[in-house]
Phi, psi and omega in degrees: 000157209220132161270078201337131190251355154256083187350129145086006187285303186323323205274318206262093144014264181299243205347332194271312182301345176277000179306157145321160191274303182310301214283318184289333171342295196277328184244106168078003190253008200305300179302359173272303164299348171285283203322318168285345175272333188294330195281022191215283194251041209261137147238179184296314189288005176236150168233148169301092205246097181287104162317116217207104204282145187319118178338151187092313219263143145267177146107059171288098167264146174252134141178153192300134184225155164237176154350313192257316179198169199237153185244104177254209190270006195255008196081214178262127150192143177320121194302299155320286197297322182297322202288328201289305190302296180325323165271327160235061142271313223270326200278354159281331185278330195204083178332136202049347179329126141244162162207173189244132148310082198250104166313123156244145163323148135340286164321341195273341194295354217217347171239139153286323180286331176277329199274345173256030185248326165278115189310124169080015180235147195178097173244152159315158123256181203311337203260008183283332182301200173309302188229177187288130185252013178279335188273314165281340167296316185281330156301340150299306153309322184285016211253341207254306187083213193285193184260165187285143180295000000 
């Protein structure tokens, strides 16, 4: 996860569609990029797995996983060793930082109304961005190619 480096950066449309495709990924579109992946390479053995930070805390990530690995804006990587990094990048930036590992349905990644059906989750949907951002996730995705056997 990326740390937003301008208070109030998320709010301004245009500034956030001009990030780098690694940076808009990582700070706030990561569940647009679950979706387009789940929407190529989605099976039974992956999950939508929401970081979901401790009350106080920022630095909510969504992303896809199985047993063995996780899928972001990093590509493919081991799931242990990812989930290990993640908490302490985040316990760097924000001293005690916890968060709970929560599987969500699918469907929440693409409706704003189902995703505020989960206490502290409230996503755009893609057409909610500047431009529509499901077109830029699969061209993003497609940057990985498929996932590991």
């Amino acid at each position: 996860m990326y740390r937003p480096r301008t208070p109030g950066a998320k709010r301004d449309l245009l500034k956030r569609w001009n990030l780098p495709d690694r940076v808009f990924f990582a700070c706030g579109a990561c569940y647009i990029l679950a979706h387009a992946f789940l929407e190529r390479y989605g099976r039974p053995d992956m999950t939508v797995l929401w970081f979901k930070p401790a009350p106080g805390f920022t630095g909510n990530h969504i992303v896809v996983a199985t047993e063995a690995w996780v899928f972001d804006y990093h590509g493919y990587s081991a799931r242990e060793r990812y989930i290990a990094h993640s908490f302490a990048r985040a316990r760097h930036w924000w001293p005690g930082w916890e968060a709970e590992l929560i599987a969500l349905p699918p469907d929440v990644l693409v409706s704003e109304e189902r995703s505020r059906c989960h206490a502290g989750l409230w996503l755009r949907e893609p057409g909610q961005f500047l431009h529509d951002a499901l077109p830029r996730a699969r061209r993003y995705r497609d940057r990985f190619g498929p996932p590991p056997e």
